[in-house]
N, C-alpha and C positions, 0 to 999 in steps of 0.2 A: 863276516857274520859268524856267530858263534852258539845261537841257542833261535829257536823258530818255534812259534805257538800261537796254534788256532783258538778265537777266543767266537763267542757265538752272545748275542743280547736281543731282545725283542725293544724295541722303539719305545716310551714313552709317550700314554697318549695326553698329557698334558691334566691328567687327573678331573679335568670336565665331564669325565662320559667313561664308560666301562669300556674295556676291549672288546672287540667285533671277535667274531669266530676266529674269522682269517686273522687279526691280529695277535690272536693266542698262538696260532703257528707258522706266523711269519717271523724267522731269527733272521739276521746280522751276522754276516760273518769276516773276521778280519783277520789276516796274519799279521804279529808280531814279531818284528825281526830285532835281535839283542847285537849288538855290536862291540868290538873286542875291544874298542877305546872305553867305550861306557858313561858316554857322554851325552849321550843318548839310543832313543831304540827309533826302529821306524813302523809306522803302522802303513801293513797295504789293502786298501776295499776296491771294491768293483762298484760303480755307483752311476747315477743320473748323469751322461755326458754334460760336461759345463752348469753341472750343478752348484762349484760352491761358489764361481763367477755370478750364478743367479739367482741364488742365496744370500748373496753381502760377503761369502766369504765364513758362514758361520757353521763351523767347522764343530762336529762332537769332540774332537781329539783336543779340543786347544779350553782353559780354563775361561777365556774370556769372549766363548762363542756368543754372548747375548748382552755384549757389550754393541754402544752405537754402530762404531769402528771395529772391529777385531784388528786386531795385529795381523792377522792373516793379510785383511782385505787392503790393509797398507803397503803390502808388497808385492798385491798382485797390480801386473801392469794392464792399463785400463783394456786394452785389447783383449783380455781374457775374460773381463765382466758383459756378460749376456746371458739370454735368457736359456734355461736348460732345455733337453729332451728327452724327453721319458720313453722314449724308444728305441735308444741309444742308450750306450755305457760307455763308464771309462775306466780304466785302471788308473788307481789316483794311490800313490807315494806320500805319506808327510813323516818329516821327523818332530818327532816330539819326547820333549827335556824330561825323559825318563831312561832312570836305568838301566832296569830289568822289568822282567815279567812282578814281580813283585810290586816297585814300585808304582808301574803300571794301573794294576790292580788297585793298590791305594787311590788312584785319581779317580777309573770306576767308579768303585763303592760312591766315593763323595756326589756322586751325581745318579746313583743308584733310586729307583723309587717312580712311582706311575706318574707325579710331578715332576720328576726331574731329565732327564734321557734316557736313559738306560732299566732295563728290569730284566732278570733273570741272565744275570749275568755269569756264565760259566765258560770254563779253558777246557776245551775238547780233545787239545792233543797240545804235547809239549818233544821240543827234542832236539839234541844237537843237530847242529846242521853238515849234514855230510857231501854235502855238492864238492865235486873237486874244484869249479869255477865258481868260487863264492865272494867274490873281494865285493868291493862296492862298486868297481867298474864292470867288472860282470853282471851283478845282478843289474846293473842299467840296461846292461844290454839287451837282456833277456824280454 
């Protein structure tokens, strides 16, 4: 890994209904990890244990989350599809066919707005990444 950046967004309520209190100061927060091939970046969130198994698979990071199918949910093997818990979390890894922080951001924006996912989307912290054990076998292991 070669560049690490905190990005923060509040939910989209679907443009039905105005935000609740609690919704004004509930963010989202995910790290962005840049990779030295550049073939893509990975995003890392803490979320609903077996959530996107019980979700379809529909995934904010992936363009075709509200498709039938997602591409996602075509490679998840069916033992992973169940119902989530909201009591529970999980650390959940995806790679996704972006750059950098930049092009990143471009996907964002596009789905930026109280109809669409994402609103008030800002990068909190940016910065090389200085870990001695940073490969991509490490951070697995971590």
């Amino acid at each position: 890994s070669t560049r690490v950046h905190m990005i923060s967004h509040r939910y989209a309520t679907g443009g039905s209904r105005t935000e609740t209190p609690k919704e004004k100061l509930t963010y989202h927060s995910i790290v962005l990890i840049e990779w030295d091939h550049r073939r893509y970046c990975s995003v890392v969130e803490i979320a609903y244990l077996n959530g996107l198994g019980g979700y379809r698979c529909k995934s904010n990071w992936y363009a075709d989350r509200d498709a039938r199918d997602p591409s996602l949910y075509a490679a998840y093997p069916p033992e992973m599809v169940m119902p989530w818990k909201e009591t529970m979390s999980e650390i959940r890894v995806h790679d996704v066919p972006y750059q950098d922080l930049d092009s990143f951001l471009v996907f964002m924006k596009e789905y930026e707005g109280h109809r669409r996912r994402f609103v008030d989307i800002s990068v909190n912290f940016s910065h090389v990444v200085r870990l001695t054990y940073r490969s991509r076998r490490n951070i697995a292991t971590y």
